[in-house]
N, C-alpha and C positions, 0 to 999 in steps of 0.2 A: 423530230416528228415529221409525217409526209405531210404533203400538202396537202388540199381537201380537195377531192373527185372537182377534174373542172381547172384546177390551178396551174396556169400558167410559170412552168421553173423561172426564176429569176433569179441570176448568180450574183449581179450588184442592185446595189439600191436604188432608188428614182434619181434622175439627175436633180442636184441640188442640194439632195437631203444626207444627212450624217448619217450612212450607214451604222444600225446599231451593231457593237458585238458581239463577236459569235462567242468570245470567253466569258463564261458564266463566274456571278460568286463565289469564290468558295464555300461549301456548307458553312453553317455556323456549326460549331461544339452545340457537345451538347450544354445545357445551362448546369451541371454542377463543373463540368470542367472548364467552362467559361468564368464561372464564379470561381472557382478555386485558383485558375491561373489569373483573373485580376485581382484577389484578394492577392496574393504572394507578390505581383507584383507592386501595390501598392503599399505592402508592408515593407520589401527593400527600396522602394524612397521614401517612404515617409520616418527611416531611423534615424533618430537624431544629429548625428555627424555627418551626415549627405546633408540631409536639409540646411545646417549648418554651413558646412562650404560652400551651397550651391547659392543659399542670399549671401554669403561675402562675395562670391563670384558676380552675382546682381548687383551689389553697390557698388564694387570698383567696376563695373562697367558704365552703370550711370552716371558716376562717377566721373567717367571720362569723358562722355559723349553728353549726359544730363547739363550739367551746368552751361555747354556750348550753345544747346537749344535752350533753356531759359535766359538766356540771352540775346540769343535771336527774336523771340517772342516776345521779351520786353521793347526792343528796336521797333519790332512790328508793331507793338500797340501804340509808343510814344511818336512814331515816325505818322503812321494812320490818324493820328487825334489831329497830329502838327496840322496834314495837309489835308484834311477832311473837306477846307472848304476849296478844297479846288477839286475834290472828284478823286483824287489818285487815293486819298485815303481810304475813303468806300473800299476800294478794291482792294487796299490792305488788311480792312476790319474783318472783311469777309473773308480773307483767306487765310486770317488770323483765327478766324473759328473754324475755320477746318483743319487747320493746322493741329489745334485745341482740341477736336475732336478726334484728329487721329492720335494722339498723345493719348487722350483717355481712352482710347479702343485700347489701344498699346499696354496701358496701364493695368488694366480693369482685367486684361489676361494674363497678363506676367503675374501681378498676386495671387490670383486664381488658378494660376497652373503650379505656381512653387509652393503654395500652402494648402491646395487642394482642397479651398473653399465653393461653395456653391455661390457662383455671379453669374449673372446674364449677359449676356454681348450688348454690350452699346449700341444704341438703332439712332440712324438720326432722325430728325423730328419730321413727321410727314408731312405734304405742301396738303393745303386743304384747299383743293382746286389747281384748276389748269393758270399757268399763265404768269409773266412775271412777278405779279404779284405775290401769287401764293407761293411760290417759289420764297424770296424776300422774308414773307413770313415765315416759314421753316428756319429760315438762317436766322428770325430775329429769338425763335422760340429756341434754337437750338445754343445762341448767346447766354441764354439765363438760364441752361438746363441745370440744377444743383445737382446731379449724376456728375456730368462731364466735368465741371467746377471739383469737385472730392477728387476726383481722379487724379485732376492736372497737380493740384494742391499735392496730393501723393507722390508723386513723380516728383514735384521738385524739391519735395522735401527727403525724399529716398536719393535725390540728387544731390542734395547738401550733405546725407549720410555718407555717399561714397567717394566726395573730395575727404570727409573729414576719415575713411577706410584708407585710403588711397595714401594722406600724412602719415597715420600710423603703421600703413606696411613700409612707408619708406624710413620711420622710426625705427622701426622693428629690424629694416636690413642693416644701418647704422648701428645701431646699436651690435647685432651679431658679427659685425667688420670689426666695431671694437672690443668685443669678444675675444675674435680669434686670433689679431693683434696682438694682447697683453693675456694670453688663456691661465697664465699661471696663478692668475691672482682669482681665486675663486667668490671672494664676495663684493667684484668689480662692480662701478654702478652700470657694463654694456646689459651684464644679466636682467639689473631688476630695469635696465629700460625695456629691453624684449618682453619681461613680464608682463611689464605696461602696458605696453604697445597691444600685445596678444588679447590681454583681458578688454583694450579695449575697443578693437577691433568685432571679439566677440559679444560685447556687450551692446555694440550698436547695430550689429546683425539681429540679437534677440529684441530691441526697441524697437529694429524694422518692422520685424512681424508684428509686435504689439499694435507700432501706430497702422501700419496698412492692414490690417484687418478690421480696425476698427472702422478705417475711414472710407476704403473700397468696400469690404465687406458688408459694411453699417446696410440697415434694410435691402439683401441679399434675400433674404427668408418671404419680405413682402413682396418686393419686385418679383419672387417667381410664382405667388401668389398671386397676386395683380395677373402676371404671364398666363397662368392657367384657368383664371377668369374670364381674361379676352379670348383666349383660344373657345374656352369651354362656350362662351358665347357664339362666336362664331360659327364653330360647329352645330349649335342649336340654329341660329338663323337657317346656315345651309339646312339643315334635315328641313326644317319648314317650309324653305322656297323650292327644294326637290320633291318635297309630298305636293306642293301647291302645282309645279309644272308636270308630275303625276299625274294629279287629280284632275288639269285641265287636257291633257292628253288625252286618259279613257273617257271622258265626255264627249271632245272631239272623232273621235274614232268611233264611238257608240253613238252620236249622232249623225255623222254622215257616211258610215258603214252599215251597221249591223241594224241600226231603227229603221232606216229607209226599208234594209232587205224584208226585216219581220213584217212591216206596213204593208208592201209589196205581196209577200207571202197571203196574210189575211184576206187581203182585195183579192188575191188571184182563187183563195179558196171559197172565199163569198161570191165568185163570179161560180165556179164548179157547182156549187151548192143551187144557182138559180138555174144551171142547162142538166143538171142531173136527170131529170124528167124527160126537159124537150128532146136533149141534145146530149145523148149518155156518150160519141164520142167524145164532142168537142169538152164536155166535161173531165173526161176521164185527159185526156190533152194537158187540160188547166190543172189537173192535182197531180202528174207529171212535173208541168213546171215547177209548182209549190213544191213538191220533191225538190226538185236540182237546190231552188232555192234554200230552201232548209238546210241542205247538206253545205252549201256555201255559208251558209250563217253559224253553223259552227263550225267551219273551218277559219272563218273570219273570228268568232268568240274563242276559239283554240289559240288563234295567233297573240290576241290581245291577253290573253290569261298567262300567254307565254311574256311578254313583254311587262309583265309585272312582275313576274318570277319565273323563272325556268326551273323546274323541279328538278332537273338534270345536275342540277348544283347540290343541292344535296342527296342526291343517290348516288353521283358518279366524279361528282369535283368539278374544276374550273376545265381542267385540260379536255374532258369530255365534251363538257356543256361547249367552248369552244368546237371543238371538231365539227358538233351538231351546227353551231350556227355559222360556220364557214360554208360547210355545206349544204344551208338552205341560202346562200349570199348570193346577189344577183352578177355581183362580178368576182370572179376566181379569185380563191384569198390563198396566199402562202402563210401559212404556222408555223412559227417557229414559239415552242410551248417548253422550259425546261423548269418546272417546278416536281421537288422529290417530297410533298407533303400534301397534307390538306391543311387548310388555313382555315379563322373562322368565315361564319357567314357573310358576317359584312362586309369583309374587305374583299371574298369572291364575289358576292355580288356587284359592289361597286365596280371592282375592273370589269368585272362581264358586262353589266352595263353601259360603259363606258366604250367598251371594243363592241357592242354591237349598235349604240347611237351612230359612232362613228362609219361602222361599213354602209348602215343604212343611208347616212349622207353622201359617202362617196356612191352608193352607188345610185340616189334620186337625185341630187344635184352638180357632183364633181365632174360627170362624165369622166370617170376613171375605167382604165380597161384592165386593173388589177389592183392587188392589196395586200399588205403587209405586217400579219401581226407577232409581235413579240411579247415574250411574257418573260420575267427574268424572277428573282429572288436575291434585291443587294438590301446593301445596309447603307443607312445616312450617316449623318455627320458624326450624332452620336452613339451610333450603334446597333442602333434599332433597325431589325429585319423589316424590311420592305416588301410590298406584292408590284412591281415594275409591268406598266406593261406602253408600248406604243404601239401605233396604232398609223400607216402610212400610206397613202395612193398616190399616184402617178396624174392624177384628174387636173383640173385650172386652176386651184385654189380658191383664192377670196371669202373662203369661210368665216365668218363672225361670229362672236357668242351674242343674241340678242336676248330680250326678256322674256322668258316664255317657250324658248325654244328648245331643243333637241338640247344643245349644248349647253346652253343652260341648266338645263336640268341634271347633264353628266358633272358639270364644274361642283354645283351645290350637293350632289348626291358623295362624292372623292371629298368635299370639304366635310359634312357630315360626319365620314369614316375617319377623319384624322388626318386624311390623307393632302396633298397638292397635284394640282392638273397644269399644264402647260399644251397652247394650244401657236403652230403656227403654221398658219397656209399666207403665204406671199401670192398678189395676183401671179398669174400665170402656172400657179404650183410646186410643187406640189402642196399636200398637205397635212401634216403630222401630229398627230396626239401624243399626250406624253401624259400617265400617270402614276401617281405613288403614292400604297396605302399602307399604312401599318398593318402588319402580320396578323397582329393580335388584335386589332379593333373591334 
């Protein structure tokens, strides 16, 4: 897309900043052959004999390396308790829970990817507050988390499984040595050892699944429940502190814009109305003015009517409405817009609000002499089409989100829509927005 009337070409990006990419997404499929190509693919792993080989492949690996690290870990706690009172142990205990907690991260995925259960990613415990303390506290809440404790519990007992996988495959090879040894004798004991061996190899793969679904899995259903609670809340707070930094916005702008002008306006026609008689120039002068004024007072009611919604969003889409507001931007904006659909309302208007808070700050505070907007269409972690867009000047930086402000109100408006905002301006600059909203919001 061109630039907007006005745009300075700029072939690289501000010094400092991570040029975005010029390589776009691929489209997504459409959603039956999206569906259709992950159902087929999760129907050839999920058949039986893959699934099969692939947890004996998990135990004899844990197997191998599992029981090394349950041993390390027991060292670390008995070695931490020993010297606790001299200080060296703290630093053991402590890196003993992290140790514990990446074991459970580790954990909580491998069941969850080879059984293709619904589990949440392990988060660790948040500090509640600044400062070593609250630090301290996270590590201490993060000690007692019974999440991480299932997990570790799983791991070393998926560990125990694959020394006891690991005997049976090396039964299993002895035995077929003395097979092939003495082959002539067909109802040797090499056979019925490999039988053994086989059945029971296979039989601790199926116990694995048993015990680890039960124990990682176990309230899988509520935690994402619990998950969609918090989120679902958060997203309410946001829409409330965005309507609240709204609402105090067009008060602000309606009291010391457009109420002074209309005040102004009145007085100046109340003056017309008293020299109508004596002073039919100087009057007709004064309802002149009252003209200009009027015609400024709804150019100023235009702007703010625009700044709550741009109706261009839904007559014409995001790409348009952009165009329009690049080209009323006080400092020359580059567009770079590659979206091949319309999206809902919400997640357009959130990005559009969000790139137009943004130009408005670089161009009232950043002293930037240009600007940089992107719009992209990728997908997250899990799959979900995203509306990308950033938002860059060349200005001093030192932008902050404060309470009440511009940005504030962009942060809480992107959290609303489902969406996440990332904001960094370093003094000296430059300074860059970054958001992403769900497609579908």
């Amino acid at each position: 897309m061109s630039a907007a009337p006005g745009a300075a070409p700029t072939g690289n990006a501000a010094p400092g900043t991570s040029s975005a990419s010029g390589a776009t997404a691929p489209p997504a499929a459409p959603n039956g052959a999206a569906r259709s190509a992950t159902s087929a693919e999760l129907a050839a792993r999920q058949r039986p004999p893959f699934r099969l080989a692939l947890t004996i492949l998990h135990l004899a690996a844990l197997g191998l390396v599992g029981f090394t690290l349950t041993v390390i870990l027991l060292t670390m706690l008995g070695t931490g308790i020993g010297m606790l009172i001299i200080g060296i142990g703290a630093v053991l205990l402590i890196g003993l829970v992290y140790a514990l907690f990446g074991i459970a991260w580790f954990e909580t995925l491998r069941v969850g990817g080879l059984y293709r259960i619904p589990v949440g990613i392990p988060r660790w415990q948040p500090a509640r507050g600044q400062g070593f303390g609250a630090w301290f506290g996270s590590v201490l809440r993060q000690s007692v988390d019974g999440r991480m404790w299932r997990a570790v519990a799983n791991f070393a007992i998926s560990s125990a499984m694959g020394l006891a996988v690991l005997s049976l495959a090396q039964g299993f090879v002895h035995a077929l040595f003395s097979v092939v040894r003495t082959f002539s004798i067909w109802w040797q004991p090499g056979i019925l050892g490999m039988l053994l061996s086989a059945a029971g190899i296979v039989g601790l793969a199926l116990l694995h699944r048993v015990v680890a679904v039960a124990i990682v899995g176990s309230g899988a259903a509520d935690e994402q429940l619990v998950e969609q609670a918090r989120v679902s809340q958060q997203q309410r707070q946001g829409a409330v502190r965005a309507a609240d930094v709204e609402r105090t916005r067009i008060e602000r702008d309606l009291h010391d814009g457009v109420q002074p002008r209309l005040v102004s306006v009145g007085m100046t026609l109340g003056l017309a109305q008293e020299k109508i008689d004596s002073d039919p120039a100087a009057a007709k002068l004064l309802v002149a003015e009252a003209h200009t004024s009027t015609k400024a007072a709804i150019t100023e009611l235009r702007q703010l009517a625009r700044g709550i919604y741009a109706s261009v969003l839904d007559d014409r889409g995001l790409d348009a409405a952009l165009s329009a507001l690049a080209a009323r931007s006080h400092i020359p904006v580059q567009l770079d817009v590659r979206i091949a659909d319309r999206y809902s309302r919400d997640a357009e208007a959130a990005v559009y609000f969000a790139i137009a808070e943004s130009l408005t700050n670089a161009a009232k505070h950043s002293r930037a002499s240009e600007a940089r907007v992107t719009v992209r269409v990728r997908s997250d972690a899990d799959g979900t089409p995203m509306l990308w867009a950033r938002v860059e000047d060349n200005g001093i930086g030192g932008a902050r989100v404060t309470p009440g402000g511009g940005l504030d109100g962009v942060m809480n408006r992107v959290l609303a829509a489902g969406g996440t905002s990332r904001l960094d301006s370093p003094q000296g600059g430059p300074t860059a927005l970054e958001v992403s909203v769900p497609c579908a919001s």
